[in-house]
N, C-alpha and C positions, 0 to 999 in steps of 0.2 A: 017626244021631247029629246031634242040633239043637244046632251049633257056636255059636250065639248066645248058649246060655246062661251065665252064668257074666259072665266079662269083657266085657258087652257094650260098653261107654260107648267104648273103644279100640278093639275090632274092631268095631263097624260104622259108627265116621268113619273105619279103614282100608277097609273093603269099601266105603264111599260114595265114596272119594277113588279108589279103583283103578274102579269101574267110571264114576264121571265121566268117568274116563279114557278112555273108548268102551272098556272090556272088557267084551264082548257074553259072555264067559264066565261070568264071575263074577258079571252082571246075571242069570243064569241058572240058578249055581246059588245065588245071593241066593234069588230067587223060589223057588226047593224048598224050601229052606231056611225062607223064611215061611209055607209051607204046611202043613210039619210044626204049625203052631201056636206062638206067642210068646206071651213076659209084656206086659203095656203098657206097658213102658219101650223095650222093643226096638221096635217100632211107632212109638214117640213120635219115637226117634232116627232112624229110618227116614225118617219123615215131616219133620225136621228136614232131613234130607238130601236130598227128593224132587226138589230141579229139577235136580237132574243126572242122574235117572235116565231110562232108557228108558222107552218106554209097557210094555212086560211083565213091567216090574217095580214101575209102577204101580198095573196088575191085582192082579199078585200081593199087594202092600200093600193096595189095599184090600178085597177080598175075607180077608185074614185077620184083619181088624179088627174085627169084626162081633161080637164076641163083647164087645168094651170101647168102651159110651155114650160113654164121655167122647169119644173118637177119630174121632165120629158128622160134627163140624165139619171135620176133615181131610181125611176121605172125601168131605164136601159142596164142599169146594176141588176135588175131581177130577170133581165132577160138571159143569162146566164147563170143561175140558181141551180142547186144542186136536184132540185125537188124538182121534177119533170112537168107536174102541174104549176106552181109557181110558176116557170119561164114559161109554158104555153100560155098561161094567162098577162103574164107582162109584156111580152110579145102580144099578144092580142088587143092587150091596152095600148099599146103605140099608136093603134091606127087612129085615139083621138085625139092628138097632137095634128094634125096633121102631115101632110106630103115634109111640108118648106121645112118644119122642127128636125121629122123620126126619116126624112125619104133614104138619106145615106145611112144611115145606122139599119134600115129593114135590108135596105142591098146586101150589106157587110152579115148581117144577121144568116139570111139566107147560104151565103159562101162559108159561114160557119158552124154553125147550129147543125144539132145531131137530132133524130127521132121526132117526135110530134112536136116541137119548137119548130120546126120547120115545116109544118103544114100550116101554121098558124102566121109566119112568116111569107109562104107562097098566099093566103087569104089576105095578109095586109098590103103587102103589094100590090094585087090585082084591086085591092079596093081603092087604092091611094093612087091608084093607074100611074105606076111608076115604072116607064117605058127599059129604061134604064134595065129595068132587071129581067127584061123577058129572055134574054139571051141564058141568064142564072136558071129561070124558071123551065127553060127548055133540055137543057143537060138533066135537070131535073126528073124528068117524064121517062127518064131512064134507071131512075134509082132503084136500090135492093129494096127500100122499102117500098110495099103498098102503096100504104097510106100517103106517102110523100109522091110516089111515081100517078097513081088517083089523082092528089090533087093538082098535082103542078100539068097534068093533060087535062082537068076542067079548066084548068086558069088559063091555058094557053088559048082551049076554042074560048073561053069569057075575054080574051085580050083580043082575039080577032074578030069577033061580031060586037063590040067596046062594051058589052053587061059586065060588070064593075061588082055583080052579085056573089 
């Protein structure tokens, strides 16, 4: 049952005010609850509420927003979060927006973004086949990190035989 529906405007500034409150409960089952899928009002109020929540109910918010462009700026606010899992996951939600919405903001991302936000950034790219940043993704293959010099040498052979994987 997706208890958000209906009267949302009242219960979700009560479920924003009880889990401000540090209720790691109700932060919990908020996030289930966003999973099941929302309108974009409920999203919007969500997002209205977001500095009081936890990082996993961050995730959870941005990952079911994906489906409403407008909402694309909200999720681009978390793509710079303090919490290293939040921005790799709001970053990774980008790629459902599509190319047209998230394509200049994954460019810019990529040229700024530190640590695993930027493997997740080199993934949206190559899946959004945004030509544009292969030249980013190429200095890339040279980085201190692993992780980031890893992915951004699969994404380059995935850019030149066009798997998009």
């Amino acid at each position: 049952m997706n208890i958000f529906k209906g009267e949302k405007d009242n219960l979700v500034k009560t479920v924003a005010d009880v889990i401000g409150s540090g209720n790691e409960s109700v932060a919990d089952l908020a996030a289930f609850q966003l999973s099941l899928g929302q309108d974009e009002d409920v999203l919007k109020l969500f997002f209205n509420q977001s500095n009081q929540f936890p990082s996993s109910l961050l995730v959870a918010l941005a990952k079911a927003s994906g489906e409403f462009p407008l909402l694309s700026k909200q999720v681009a606010g978390l793509t710079r979060h303090k919490d290293e899992w939040v921005a790799y996951s709001a970053v990774e939600a980008l790629e459902q927006f599509g190319a047209e919405h998230v394509g200049d903001l994954v460019i810019q991302l990529l040229k700024e973004l530190e640590g695993m936000p930027v493997v997740a950034a080199i993934r949206v790219a190559v899946s959004l086949k945004l030509n544009e940043a292969v030249p980013i993704i190429e200095t890339l293959t040279n980085s201190a990190s692993e992780d980031i010099r890893e992915t951004a040498k699969q994404a380059m052979m995935s850019l030149k035989t066009g798997d998009s994987r």
